[in-house]
C-alpha positions in Angstrom: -77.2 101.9 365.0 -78.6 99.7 362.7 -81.0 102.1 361.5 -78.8 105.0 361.0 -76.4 102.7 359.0 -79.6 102.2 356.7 -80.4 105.9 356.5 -76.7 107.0 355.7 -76.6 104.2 353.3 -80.0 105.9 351.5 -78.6 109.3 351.5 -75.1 107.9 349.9 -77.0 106.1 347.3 -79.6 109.4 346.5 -76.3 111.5 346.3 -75.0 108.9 343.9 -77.9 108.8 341.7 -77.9 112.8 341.4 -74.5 112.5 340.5 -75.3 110.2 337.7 -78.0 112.0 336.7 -76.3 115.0 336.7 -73.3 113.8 334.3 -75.5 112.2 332.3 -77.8 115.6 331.3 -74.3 117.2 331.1 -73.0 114.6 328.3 -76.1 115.5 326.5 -75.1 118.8 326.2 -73.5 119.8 322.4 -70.5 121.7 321.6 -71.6 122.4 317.7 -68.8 123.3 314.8 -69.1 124.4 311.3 -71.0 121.4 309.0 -73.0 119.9 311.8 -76.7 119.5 310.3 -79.4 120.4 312.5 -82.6 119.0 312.3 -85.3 120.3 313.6 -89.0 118.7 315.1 -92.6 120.0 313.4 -94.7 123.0 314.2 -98.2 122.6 314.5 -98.8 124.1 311.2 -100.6 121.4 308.8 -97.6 121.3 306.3 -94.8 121.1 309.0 -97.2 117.8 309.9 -97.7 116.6 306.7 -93.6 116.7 306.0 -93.1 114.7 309.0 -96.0 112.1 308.0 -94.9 111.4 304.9 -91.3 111.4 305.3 -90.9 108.6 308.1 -88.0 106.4 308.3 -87.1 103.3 310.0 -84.8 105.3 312.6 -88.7 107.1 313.9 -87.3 110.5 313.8 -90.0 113.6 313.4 -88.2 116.1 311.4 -89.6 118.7 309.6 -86.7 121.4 308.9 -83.0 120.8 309.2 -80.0 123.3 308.2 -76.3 123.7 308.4 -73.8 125.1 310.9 -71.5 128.2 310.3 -69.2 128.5 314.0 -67.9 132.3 313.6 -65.6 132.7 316.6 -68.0 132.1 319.4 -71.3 132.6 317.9 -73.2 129.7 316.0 -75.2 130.6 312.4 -77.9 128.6 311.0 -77.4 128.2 307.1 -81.1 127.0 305.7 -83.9 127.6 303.4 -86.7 128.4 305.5 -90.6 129.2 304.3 -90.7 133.1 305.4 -86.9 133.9 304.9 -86.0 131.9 301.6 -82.7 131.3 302.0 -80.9 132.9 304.2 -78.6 132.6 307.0 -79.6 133.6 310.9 -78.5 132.9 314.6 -79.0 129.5 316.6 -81.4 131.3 319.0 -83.7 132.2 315.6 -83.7 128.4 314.5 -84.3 127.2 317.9 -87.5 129.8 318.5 -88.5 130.6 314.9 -89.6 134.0 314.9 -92.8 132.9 312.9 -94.4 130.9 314.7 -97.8 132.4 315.8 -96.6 131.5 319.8 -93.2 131.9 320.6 -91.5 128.5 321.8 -88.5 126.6 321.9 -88.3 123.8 319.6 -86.7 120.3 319.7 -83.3 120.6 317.5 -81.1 117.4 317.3 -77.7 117.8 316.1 -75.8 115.6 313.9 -72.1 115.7 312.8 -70.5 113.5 309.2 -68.5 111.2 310.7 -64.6 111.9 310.4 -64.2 110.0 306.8 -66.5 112.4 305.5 -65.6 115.8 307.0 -63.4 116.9 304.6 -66.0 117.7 302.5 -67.4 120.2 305.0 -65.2 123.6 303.7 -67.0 123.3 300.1 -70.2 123.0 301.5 -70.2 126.3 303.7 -69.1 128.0 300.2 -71.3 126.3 298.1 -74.4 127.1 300.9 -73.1 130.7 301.2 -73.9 131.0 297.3 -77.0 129.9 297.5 -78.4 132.4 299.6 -80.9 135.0 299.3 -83.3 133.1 296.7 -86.7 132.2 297.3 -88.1 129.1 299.0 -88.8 126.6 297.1 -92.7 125.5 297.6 -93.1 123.3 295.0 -90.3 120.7 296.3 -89.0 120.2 292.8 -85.3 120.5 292.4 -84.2 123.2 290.6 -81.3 126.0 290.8 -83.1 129.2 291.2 -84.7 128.0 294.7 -84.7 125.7 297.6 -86.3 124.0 299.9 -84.4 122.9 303.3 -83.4 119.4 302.9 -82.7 120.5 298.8 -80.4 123.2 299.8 -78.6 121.0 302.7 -78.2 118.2 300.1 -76.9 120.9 297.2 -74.5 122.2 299.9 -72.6 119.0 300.0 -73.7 117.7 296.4 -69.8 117.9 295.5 -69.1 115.0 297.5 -72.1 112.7 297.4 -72.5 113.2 300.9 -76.7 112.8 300.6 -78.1 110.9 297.5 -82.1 111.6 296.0 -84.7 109.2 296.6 -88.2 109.6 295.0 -90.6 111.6 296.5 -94.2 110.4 298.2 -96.8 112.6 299.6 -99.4 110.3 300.3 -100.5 109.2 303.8 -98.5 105.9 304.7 -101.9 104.5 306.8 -104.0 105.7 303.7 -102.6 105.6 301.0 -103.8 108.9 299.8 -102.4 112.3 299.3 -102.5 114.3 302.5 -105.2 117.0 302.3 -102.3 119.5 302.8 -100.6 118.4 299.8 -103.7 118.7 297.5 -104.3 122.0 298.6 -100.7 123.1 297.9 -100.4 122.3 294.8 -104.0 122.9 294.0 -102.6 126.6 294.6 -99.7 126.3 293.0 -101.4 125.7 289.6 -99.7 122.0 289.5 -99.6 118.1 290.3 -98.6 116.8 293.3 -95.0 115.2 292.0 -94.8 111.9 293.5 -92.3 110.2 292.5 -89.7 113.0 291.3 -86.1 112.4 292.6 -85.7 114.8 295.8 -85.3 114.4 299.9 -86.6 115.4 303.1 -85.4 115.8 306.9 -85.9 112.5 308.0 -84.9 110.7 305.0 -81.6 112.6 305.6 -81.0 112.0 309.1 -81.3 108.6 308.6 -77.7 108.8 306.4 -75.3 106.3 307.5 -72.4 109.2 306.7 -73.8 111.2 309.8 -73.6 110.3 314.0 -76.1 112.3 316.0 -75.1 113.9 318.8 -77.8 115.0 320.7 -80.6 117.6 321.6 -79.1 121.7 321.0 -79.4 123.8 324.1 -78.6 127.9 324.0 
């Protein structure tokens, strides 16, 4: 008896723990709305690496791309300025599994929402981001109004309101010291210096905004 007590007792406590479990991955799961930001985790391309390296924060995220919700009905829209597309606007399955990458896979996207004393400022963004799109991507990471880069355009969309603030630029190597090799053959290309120390942002440097609460990791 004794031992069957035990054994129902084990099977309670496994069912228990699935339960949990269960509820658990279920909280995880996000219900997005217009002027949630979306960050999204690197590639394995050298830049997307180098974004992430020198763009760490104290919260240890690894972003390398972020842009903006637009909820029409029941479909979600990705509002961003992206490297092949410039900016442009395209579904939550393309920002998810970016149609460029040179093997298809899904990757990480965290979601983040302003908290409620800042969401008012969420209608003038979608218009403001809806005007900027169709220019070019910005690959020089300079601010300026005839392109954009994906942090720059996020932080222009809700410029109105202060919602993100500039910071200066680094590209060096935080255990180095040094300009990433990927940097110095950017700009190398682009005819220019690397411009540390010009006012702009990044992913990371954005997520880390006390104005936002993170949610948790997107799921189609």
């Amino acid at each position: 008896m004794k031992r069957h007590h035990f054994k129902m007792q084990e099977r309670h406590i496994t069912f228990l723990l699935i339960a949990l479990l269960t509820a658990t991955l279920q909280a995880q799961d996000v219900i997005l709305q217009t002027g949630d930001v979306l960050f999204r985790e690197p590639a394995e391309s050298s830049l997307s690496k180098a974004i992430d390296a020198v763009t760490q924060t104290d919260k240890a995220t690894h972003f390398s791309h972020m842009g903006l919700v637009e909820k029409v009905g029941d479909t979600i829209f990705v509002l961003h300025a992206d490297t092949e597309g410039g900016s442009c606007k395209i579904s939550l399955r393309e920002f998810i599994y970016p149609p460029s990458d040179s093997i298809p896979q899904e990757r990480t996207v965290i979601a983040y929402r302003l908290k409620p004393d800042y969401q008012k400022a969420i209608p003038d963004a979608i218009s403001k981001a809806k005007t900027m799109l169709g220019k070019p991507y910005n690959f020089s990471y300079v601010m300026n109004d005839s392109s954009y880069y994906c942090s720059g355009f996020v932080y222009r969309a809700f410029v109105k309101d202060s919602i993100f603030k500039l910071n200066p630029m680094t590209f060096k190597d935080p255990d180095t010291g040094k300009f990433n090799p990927s940097w110095i053959a950017l700009y190398k290309e682009l005819g220019m210096d690397v411009p540390e120390s010009l006012p702009g942002c990044n992913p990371n440097g954005m997520a880390a905004s006390e104005k936002l609460m993170l949610l948790g990791k997107v799921r189609l």
